[in-house]
MILOVO-835200 format. One record per residue: residue in three letters; x, y, z of N, C-alpha, C, O in turn. Coordinates in steps of 0.001 Angstrom, whole numbers, padded with zeros to 6 digits, always signed. Example, Ala and Ser with C-alpha at 12.3 -4.5 7.8 and 13.67 -1.06 7.14 Angstrom:
2
Ala+013190-005690+007800+012300-004500+007800+013200-003300+007800+014236-003319+008465 Ser+012850-002250+007080+013670-001060+007140+012900+000030+007870+013409+001138+008039 
***
This chain:
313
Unk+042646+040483-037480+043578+040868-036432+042851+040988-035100+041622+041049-035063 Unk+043715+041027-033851+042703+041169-033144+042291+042071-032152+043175+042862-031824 Unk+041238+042190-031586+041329+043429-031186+040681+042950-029811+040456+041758-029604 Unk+040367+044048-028794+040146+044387-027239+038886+045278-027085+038301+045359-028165 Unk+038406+045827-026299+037221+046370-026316+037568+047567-025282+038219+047452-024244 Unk+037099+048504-025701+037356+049843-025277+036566+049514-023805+037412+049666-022923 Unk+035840+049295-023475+035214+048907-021766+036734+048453-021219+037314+049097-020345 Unk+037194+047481-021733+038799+046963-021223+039571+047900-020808+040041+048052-019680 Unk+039770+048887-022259+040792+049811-022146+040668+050611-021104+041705+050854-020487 Unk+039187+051327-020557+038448+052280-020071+039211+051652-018281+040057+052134-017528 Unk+038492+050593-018244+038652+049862-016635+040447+049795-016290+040816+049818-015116 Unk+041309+049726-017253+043213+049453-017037+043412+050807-016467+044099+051074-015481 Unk+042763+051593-017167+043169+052933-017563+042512+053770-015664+043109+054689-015105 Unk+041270+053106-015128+040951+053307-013964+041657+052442-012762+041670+052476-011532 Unk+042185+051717-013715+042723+050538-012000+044545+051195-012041+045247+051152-011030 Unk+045032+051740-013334+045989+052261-013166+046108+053462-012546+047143+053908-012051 Unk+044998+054005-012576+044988+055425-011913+044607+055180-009958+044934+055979-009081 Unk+044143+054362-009832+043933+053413-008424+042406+054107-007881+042199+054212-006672 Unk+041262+054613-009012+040451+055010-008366+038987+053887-008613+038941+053093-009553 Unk+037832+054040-007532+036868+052911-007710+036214+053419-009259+036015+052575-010134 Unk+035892+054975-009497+035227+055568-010212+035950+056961-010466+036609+057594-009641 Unk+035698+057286-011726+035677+058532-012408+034744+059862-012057+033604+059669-011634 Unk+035121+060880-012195+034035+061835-011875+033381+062323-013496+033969+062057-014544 Unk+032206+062995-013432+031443+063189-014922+032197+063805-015240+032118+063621-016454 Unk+033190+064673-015065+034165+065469-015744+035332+064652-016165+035545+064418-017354 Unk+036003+064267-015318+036995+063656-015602+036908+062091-016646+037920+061521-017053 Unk+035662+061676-016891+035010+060379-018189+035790+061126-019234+036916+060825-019628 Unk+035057+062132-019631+034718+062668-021053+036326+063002-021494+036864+062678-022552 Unk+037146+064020-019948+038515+064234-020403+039283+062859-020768+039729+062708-021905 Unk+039390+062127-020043+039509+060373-020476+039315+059841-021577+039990+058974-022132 Unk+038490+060292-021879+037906+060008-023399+038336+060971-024164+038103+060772-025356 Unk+038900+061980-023908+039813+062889-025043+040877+062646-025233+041508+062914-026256 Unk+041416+061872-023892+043116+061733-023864+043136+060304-024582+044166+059941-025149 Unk+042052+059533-024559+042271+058375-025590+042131+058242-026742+042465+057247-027386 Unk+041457+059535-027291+041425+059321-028593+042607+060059-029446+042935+059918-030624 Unk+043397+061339-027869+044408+062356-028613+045529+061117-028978+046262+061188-029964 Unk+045538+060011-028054+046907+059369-028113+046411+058331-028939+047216+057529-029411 Unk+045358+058243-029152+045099+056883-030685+045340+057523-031891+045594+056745-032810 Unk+045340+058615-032150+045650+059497-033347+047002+059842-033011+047289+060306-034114 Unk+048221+059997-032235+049185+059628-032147+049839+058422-032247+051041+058394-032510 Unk+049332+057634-032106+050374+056035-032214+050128+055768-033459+051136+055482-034106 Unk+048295+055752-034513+047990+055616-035712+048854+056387-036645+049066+055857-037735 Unk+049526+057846-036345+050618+058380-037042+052095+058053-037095+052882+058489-037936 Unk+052357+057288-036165+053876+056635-035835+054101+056282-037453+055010+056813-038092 Unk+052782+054929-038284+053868+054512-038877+053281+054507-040124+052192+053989-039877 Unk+053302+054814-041627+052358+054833-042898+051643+053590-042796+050415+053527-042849 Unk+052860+052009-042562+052334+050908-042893+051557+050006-041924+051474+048794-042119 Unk+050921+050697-040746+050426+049537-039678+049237+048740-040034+048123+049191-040301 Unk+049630+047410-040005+049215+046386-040816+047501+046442-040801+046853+045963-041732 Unk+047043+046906-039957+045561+047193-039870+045093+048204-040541+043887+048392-040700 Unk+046082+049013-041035+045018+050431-042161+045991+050199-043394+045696+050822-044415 Unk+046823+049595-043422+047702+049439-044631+046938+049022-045735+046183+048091-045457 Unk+046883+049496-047144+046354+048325-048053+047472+048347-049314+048183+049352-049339 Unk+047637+047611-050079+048586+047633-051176+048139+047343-052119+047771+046178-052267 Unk+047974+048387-053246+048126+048231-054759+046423+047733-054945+045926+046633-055188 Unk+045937+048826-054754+044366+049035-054588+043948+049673-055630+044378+050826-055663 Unk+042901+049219-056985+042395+049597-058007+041686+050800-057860+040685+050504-057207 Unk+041672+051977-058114+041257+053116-058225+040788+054203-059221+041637+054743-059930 Unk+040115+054385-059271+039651+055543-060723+040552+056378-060779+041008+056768-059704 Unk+040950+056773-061691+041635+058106-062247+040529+059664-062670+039947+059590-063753 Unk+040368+060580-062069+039409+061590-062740+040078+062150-063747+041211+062481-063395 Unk+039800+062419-065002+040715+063437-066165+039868+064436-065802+040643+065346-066097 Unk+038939+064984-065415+038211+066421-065554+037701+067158-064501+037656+066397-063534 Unk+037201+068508-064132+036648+069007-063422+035936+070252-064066+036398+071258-064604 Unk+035029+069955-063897+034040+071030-064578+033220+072283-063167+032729+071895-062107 Unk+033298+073454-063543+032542+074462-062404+032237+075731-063398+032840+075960-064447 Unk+031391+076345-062954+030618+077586-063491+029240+077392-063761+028478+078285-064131 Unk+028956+076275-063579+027912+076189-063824+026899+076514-062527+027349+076225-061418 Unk+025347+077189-062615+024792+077783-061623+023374+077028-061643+023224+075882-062065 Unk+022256+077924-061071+020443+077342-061306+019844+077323-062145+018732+076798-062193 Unk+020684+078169-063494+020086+078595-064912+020511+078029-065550+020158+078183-066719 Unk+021740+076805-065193+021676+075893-066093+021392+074273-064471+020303+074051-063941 Unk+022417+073684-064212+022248+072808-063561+023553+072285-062508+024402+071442-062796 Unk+023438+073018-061272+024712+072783-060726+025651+071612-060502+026860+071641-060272 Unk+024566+070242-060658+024878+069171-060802+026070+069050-061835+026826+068093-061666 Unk+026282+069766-062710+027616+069836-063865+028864+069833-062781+029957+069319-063020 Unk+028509+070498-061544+030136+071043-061201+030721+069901-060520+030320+069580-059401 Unk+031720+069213-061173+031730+067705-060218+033048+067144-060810+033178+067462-061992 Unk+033590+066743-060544+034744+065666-061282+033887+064739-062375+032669+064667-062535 Unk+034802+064166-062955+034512+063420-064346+035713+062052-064756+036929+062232-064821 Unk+035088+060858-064970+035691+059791-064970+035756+059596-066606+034816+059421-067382 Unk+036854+059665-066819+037280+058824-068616+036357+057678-068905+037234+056820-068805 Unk+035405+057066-069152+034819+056387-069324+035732+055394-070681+035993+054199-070547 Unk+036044+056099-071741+036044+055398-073138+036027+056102-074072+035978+057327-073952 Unk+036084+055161-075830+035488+055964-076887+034283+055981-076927+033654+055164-076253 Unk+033618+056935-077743+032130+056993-078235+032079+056147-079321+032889+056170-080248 Unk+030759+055099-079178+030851+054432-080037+030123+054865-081309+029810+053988-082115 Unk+029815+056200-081567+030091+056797-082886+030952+058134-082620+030777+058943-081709 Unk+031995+058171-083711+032785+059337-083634+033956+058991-082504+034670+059928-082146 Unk+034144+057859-082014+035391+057429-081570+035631+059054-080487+036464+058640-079681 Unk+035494+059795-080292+035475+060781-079490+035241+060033-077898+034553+059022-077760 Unk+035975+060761-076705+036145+060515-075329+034588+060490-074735+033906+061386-075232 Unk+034244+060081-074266+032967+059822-073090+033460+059922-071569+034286+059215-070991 Unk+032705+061017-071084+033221+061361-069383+031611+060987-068991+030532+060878-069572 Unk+032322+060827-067234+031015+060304-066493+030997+061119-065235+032125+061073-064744 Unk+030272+061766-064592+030186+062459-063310+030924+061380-062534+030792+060264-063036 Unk+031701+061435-061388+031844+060961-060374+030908+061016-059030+031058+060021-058321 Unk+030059+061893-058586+029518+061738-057775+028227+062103-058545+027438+061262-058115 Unk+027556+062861-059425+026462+062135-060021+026605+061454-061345+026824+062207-062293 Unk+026548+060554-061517+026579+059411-062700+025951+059693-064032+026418+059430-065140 Unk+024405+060481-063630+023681+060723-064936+024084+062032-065818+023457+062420-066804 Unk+025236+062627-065283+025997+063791-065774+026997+063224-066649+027947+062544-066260 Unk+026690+063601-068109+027799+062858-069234+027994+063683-070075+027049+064381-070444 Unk+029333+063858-070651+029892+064676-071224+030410+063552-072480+030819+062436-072160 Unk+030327+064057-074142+030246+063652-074841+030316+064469-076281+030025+065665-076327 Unk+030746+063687-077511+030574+064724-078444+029717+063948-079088+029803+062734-079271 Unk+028677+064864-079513+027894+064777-080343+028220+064414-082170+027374+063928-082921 Unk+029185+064675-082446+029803+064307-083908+030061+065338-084555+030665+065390-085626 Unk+029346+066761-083564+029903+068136-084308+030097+068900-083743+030293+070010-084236 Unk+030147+068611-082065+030394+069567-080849+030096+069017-079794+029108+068286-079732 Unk+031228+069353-078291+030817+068723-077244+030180+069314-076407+030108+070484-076031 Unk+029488+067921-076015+027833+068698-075233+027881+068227-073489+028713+067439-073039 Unk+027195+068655-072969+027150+067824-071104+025630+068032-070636+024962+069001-070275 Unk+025469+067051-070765+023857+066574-070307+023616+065593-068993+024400+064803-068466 Unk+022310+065913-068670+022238+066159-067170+021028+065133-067280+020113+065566-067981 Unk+020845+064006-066801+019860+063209-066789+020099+061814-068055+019240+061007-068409 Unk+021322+061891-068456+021437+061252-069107+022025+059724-069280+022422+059639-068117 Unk+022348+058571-069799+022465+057198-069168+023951+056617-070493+023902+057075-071635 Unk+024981+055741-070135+025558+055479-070868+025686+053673-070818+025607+052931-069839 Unk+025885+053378-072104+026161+051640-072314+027549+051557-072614+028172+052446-073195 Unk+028118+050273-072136+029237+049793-072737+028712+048816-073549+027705+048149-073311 Unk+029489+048745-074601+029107+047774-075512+030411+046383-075834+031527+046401-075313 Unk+030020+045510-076589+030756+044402-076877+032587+044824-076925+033621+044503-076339 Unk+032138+045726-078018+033791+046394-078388+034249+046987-077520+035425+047180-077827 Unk+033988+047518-076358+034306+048220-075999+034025+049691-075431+034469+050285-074448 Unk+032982+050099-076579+032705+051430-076305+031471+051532-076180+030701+050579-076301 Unk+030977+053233-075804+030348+053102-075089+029360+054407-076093+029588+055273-076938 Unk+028196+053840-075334+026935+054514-076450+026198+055312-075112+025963+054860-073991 Unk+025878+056927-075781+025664+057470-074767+023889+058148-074936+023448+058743-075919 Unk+023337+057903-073983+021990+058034-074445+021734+059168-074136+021541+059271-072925 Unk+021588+060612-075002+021227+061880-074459+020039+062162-073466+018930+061631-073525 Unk+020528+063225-072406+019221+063512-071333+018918+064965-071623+018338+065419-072609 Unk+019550+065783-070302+018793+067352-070623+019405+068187-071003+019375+069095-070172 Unk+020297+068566-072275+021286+069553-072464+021692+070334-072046+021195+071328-072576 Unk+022751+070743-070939+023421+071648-070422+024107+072867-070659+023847+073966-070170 Unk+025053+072552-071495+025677+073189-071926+026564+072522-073474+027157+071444-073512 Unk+026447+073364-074462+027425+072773-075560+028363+073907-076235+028247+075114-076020 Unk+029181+073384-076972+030425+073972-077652+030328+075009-078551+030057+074801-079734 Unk+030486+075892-078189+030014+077238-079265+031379+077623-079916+031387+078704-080504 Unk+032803+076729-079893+033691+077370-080829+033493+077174-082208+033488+076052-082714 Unk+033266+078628-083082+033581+078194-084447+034323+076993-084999+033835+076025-085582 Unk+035627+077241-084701+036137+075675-085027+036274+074587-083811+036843+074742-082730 Unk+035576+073430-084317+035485+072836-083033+036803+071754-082834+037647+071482-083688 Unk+036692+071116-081146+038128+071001-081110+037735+069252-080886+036625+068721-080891 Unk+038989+068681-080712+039113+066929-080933+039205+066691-079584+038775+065603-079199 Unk+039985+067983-078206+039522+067628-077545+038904+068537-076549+039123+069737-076711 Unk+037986+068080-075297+037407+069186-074595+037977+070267-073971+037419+071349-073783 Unk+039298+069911-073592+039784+070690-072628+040289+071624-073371+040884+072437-072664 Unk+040347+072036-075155+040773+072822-075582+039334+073438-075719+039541+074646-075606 Unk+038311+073296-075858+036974+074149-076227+036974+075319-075147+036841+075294-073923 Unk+037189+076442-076138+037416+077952-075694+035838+078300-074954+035790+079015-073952 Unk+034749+077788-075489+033178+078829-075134+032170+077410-075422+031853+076737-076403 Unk+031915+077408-074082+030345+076677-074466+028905+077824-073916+028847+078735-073091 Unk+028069+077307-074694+026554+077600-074490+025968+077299-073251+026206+076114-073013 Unk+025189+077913-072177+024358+077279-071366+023242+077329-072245+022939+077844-073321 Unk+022531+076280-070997+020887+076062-071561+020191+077497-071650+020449+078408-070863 Unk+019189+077599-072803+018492+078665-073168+019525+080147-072836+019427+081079-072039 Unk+020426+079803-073809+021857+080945-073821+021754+081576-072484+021613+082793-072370 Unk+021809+080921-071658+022470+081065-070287+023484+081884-069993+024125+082096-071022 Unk+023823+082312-069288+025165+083199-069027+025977+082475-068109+026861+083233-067709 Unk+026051+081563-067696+027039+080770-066813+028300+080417-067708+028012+080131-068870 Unk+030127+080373-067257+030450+080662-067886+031226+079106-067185+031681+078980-066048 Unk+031175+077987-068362+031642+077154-068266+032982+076648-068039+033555+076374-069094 Unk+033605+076455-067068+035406+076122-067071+035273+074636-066858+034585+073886-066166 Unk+036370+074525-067883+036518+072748-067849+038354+072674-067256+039422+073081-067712 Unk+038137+072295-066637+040197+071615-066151+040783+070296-066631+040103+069477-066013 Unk+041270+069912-067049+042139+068615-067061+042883+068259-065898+043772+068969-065429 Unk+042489+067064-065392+042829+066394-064259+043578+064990-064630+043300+064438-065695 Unk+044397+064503-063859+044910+063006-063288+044488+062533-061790+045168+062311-060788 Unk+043834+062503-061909+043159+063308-059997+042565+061192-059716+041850+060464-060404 Unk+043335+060944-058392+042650+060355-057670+042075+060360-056463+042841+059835-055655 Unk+040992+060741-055931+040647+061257-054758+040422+059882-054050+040355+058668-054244 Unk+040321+061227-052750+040757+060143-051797+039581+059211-051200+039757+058394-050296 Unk+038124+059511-051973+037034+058795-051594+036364+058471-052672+036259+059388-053486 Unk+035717+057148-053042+035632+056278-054215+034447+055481-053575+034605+054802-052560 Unk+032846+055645-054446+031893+054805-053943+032767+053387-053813+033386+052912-054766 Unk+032724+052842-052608+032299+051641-052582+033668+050555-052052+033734+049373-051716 Unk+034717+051752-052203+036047+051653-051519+036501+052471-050409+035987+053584-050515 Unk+037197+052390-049461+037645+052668-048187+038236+054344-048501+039130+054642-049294 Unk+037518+055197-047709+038328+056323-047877+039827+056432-047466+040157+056098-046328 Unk+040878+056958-048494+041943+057462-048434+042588+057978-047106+041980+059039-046971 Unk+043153+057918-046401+043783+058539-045442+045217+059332-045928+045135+060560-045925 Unk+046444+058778-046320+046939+059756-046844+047929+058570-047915+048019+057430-047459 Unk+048580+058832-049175+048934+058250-050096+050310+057912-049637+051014+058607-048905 Unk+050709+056334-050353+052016+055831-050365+052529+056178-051375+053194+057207-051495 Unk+052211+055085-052559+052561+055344-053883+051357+054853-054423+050392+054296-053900 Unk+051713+055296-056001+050938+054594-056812+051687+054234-058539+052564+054821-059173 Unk+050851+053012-058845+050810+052367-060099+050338+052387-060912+049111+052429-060823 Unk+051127+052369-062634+050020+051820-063750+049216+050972-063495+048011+051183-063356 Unk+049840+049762-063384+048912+048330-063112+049450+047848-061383+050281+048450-060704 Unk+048705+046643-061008+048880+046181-060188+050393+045527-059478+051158+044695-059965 Unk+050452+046054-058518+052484+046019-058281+052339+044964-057269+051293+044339-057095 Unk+053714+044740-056434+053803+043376-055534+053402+041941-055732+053446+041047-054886 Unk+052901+041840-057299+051828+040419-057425+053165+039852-057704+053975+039496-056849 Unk+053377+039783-059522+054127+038796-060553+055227+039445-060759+056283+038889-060457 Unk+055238+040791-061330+056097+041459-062495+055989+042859-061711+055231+043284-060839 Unk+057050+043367-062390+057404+044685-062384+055922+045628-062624+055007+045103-063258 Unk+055738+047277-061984+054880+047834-062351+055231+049476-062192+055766+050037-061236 Unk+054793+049997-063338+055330+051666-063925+054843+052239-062846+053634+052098-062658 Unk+055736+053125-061739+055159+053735-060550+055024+055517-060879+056052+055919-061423 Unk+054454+056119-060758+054198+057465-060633+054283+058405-059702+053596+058304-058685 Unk+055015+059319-059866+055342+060817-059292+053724+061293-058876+052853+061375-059742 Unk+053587+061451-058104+052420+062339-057496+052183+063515-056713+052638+063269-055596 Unk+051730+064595-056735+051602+065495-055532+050371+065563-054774+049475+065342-055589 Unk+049916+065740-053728+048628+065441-053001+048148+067030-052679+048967+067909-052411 Unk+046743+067249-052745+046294+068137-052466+044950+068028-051828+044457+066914-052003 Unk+043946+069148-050892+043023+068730-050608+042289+068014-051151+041777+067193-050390 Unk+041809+067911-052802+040828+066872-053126+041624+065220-053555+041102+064188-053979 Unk+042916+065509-053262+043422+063834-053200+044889+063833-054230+045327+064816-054829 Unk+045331+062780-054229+046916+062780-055270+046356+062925-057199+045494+062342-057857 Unk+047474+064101-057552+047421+064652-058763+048716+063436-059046+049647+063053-058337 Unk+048314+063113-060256+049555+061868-060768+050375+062830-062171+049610+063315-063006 Unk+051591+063005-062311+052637+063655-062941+052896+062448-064204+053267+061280-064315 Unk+052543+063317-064841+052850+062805-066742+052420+061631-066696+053277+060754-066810 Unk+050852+061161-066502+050525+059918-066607+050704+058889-067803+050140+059198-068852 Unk+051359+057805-067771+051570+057409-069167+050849+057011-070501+051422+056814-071572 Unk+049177+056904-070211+048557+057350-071521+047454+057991-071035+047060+057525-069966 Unk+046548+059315-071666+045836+060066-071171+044299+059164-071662+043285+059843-071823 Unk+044237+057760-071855+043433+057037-071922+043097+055858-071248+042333+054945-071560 Unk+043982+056086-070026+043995+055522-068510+042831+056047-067809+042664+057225-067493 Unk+042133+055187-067619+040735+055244-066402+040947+055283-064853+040332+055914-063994 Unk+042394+054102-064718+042500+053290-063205+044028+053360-062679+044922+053474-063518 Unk+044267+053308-061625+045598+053162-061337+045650+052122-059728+044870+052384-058812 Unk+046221+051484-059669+046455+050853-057915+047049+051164-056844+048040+050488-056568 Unk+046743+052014-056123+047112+052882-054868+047168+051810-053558+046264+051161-053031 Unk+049095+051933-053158+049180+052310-051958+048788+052900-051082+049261+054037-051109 Unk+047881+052674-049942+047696+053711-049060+047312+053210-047646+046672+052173-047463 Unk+047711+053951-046752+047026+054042-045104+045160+054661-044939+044728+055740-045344 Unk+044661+053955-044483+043300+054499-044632+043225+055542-043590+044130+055924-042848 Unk+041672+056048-043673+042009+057411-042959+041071+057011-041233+040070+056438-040802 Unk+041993+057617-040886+042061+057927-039011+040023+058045-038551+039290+058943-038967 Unk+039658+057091-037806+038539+057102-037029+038435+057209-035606+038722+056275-034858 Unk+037990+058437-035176+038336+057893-033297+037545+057415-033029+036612+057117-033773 Unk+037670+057102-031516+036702+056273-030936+035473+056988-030871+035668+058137-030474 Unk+034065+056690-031158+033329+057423-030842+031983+056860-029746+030864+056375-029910 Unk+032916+057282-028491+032045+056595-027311+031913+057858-026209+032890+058478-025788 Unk+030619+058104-025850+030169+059114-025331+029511+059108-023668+029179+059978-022863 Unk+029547+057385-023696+028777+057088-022370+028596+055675-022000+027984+055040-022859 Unk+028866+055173-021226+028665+053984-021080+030089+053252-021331+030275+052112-021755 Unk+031299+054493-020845+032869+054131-021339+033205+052513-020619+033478+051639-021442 Unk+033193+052155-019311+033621+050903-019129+032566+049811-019167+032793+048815-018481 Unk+031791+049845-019654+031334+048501-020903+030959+048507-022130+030299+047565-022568 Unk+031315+049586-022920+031582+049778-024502+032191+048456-025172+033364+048101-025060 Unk+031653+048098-025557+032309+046904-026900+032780+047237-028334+033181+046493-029229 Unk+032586+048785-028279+033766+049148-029448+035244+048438-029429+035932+048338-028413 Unk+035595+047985-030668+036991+047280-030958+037743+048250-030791+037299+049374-031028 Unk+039224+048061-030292+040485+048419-030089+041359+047455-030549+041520+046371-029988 Unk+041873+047779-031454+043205+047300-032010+043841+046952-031020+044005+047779-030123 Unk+044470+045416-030876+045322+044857-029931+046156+045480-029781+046450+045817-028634 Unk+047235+046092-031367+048478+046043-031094+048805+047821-030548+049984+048168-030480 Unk+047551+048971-030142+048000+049687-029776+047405+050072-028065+047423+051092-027376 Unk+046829+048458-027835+045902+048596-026385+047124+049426-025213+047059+050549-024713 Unk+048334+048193-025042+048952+048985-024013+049990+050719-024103+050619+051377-023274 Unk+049830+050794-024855+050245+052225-025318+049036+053339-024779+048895+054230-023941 Unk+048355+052714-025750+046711+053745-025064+046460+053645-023877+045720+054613-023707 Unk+046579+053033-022700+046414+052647-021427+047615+053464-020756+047316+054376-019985 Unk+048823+053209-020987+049719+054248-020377+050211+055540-020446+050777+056290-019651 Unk+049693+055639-022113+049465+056944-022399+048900+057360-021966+049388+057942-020998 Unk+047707+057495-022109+046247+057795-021165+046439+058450-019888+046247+059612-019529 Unk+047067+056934-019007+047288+057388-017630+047995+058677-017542+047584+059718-017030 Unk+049219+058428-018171+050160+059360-018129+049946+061187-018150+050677+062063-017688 Unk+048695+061274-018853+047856+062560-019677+047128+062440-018317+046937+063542-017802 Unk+046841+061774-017866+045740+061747-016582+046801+062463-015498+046812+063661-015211 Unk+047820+061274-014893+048554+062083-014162+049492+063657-014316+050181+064134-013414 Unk+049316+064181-015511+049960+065043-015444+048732+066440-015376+048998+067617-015136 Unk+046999+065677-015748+046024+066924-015238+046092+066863-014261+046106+067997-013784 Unk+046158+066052-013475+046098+065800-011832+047427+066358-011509+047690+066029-010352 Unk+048602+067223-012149+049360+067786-011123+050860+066656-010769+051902+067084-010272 Unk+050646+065335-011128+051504+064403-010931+052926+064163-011848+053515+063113-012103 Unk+053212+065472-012209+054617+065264-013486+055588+064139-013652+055993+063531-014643 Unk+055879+064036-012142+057276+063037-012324+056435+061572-012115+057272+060703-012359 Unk+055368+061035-011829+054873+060022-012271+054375+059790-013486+054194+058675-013975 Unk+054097+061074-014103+053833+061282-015104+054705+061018-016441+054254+060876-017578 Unk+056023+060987-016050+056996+061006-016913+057677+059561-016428+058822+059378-016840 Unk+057205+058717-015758+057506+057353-016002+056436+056522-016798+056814+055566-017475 Unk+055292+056819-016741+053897+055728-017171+054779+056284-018777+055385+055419-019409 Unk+054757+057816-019324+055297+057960-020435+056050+057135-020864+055667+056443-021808 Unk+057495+056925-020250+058433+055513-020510+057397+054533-020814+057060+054147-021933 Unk+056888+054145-019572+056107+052885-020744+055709+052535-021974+055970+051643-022782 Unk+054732+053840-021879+053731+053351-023294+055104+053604-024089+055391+052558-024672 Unk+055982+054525-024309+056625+054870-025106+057957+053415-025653+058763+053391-026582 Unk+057651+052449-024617+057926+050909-024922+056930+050451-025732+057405+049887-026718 Unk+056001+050464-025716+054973+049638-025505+055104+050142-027493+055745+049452-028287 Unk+054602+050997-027761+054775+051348-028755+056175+051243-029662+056010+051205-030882 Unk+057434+051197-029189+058458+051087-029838+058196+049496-030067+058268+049227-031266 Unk+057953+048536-029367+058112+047101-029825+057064+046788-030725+057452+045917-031504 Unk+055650+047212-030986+055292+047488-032135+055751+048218-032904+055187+047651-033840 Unk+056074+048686-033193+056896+049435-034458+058291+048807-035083+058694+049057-036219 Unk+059168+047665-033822+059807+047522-034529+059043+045632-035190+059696+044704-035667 Unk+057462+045704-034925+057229+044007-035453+056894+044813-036796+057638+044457-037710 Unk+055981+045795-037158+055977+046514-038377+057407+046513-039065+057715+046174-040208 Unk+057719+046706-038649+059100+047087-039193+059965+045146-040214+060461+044891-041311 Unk+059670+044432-039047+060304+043628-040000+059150+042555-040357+059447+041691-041183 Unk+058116+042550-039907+056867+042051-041126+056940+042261-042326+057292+041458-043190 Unk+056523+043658-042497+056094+044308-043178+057159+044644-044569+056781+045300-045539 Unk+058417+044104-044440+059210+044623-045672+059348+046144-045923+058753+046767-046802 Unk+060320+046707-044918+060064+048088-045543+060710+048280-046479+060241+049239-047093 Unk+061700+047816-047021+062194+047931-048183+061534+047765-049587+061907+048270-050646 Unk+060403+046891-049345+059838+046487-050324+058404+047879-050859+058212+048630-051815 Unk+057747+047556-049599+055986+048194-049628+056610+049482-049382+056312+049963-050475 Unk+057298+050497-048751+057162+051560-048320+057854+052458-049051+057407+053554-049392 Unk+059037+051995-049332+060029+052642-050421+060492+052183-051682+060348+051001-051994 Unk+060841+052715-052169+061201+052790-054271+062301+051584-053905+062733+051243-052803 Unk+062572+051103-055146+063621+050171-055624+064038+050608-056698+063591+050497-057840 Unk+065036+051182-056244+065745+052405-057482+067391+051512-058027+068245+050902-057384 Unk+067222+051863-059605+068265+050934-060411+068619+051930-061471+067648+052452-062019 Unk+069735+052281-061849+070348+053234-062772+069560+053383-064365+069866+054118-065303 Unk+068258+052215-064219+067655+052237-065350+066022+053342-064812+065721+054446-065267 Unk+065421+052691-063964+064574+053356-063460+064234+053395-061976+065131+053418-061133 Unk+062888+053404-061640+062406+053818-060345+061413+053247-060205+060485+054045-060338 Unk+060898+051763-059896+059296+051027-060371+059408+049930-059207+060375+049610-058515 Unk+058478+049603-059222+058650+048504-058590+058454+047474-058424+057406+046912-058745 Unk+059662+046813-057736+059971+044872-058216+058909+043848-057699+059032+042650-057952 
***
């Protein structure tokens, strides 16, 4: 797509105001009022075609583990990715999300979470888990099939840290190696908009990212998220009219009259102030309405609801 260069934006934004130069005070406010009104126009619309993405492969977390302290290994306290079966004892295999060598596993007579430890996938499928530094393990008399029912685990060298495990559907909103989350559309079993129909999910969002409602098998790893990515301002501190930071074409003249507009009204200028407003406030409606019929809102933004279900076509 294409974009403009903030030096551009910087110089419209001075020839509209009719001055040769800026004062050191008045740069930096300039540079606040462009980034207050780029985080305004970026909120106008979920789907603007530049942060939009659709039906984006994503981990699912089932777990969250905390209590753990220095006497055993704080590295435990972390989300946890479904990995698979164990390829002995068919039992679940979890994987740290943000440290990897953190694996949770049953041993064949109790589940254990070890800290330094490495896992294989294998031919079949599953996955063989190579023990590291024992953390913590399962001290219920009768032991359970699955973790989130284990009443009491052990810390290392009978530790007193008092282990809580949660059950999660948790997709957060930041994923090595994929675009952080900005805020959620929908989401899918499998991949939606391609071929075929795809099972969509109820979600609620919370600070660490969308909780997914009665996921349809609790041996789901992944799901494909709708979403708007998340909001970057400009970050230019000096050297404003020849910056070669990119600006999104389609919100250049908005930001320029906005701008002004925020300019003339520190300067005392209201009722000029409240025409440059009219502008951008064009300038921005005719983008919104090319979003609007690009983009299918019927399709990407909202449900396609049929007396049978709620998924989408």
């Amino acid at each position: 797509m294409q974009t403009r260069t903030y030096g551009e934006l910087f110089k419209l934004i001075r020839s509209l105001a009719g001055v040769g130069s800026f004062s050191t005070a008045e740069l930096d406010d300039v540079a606040n009022l462009i980034n207050r009104r780029f985080l305004q126009i970026f909120n106008e619309s979920p789907i603007w075609p530049r942060y939009f993405v659709s039906s984006e492969k994503r981990d699912v977390l089932a777990l969250t583990l905390s209590g753990a302290t220095a006497s055993t290994d704080t590295t435990v306290n972390q989300n946890y990715k479904l990995l698979g079966a164990n390829t002995t004892g068919g039992s679940n295999v979890y994987q740290g999300a943000t440290t990897t060598t953190v694996i949770i596993y049953n041993t064949g007579s109790a589940w254990r979470v070890d800290t330094a430890a490495s896992v294989a996938e294998q031919a079949s499928g599953t996955f063989t888990v190579t023990g590291g530094t024992q953390q913590f393990i399962e001290a219920d008399t009768v032991k359970k099939d699955n973790i989130t029912d284990v009443v009491t685990f052990t810390g290392r060298d009978s530790a007193t840290d008092s282990l809580l495990v949660e059950g999660k559907n948790l997709v957060p909103y930041a994923q090595t190696g994929k675009t952080t989350i900005g805020s959620f559309n929908r989401i899918y079993r499998k991949q939606a908009f391609l071929n075929q129909s795809a099972l969509e999910y109820e979600f609620f969002v919370d600070v660490t990212g969308a909780n997914i409602l009665n996921i349809s098998s609790t041996t789901d790893n992944s799901v494909f998220v709708t979403y708007k990515k998340q909001f970057t301002p400009f970050d230019v501190t000096s050297g404003y009219d020849t910056s070669t930071v990119e600006v999104p074409n389609e919100f250049f003249p908005y930001l320029a009259h906005a701008t002004y507009a925020d300019f003339l009204r520190m300067d005392g200028q209201t009722d000029k102030a409240f025409a440059e407003e009219e502008r951008a406030n064009i300038a921005m409606a005719l983008e919104l309405e090319k979003v609007d019929i690009i983009s299918n809102n019927n399709t990407v933004n909202k449900r396609f609801s049929t007396y049978v279900n709620r998924q989408s076509r």
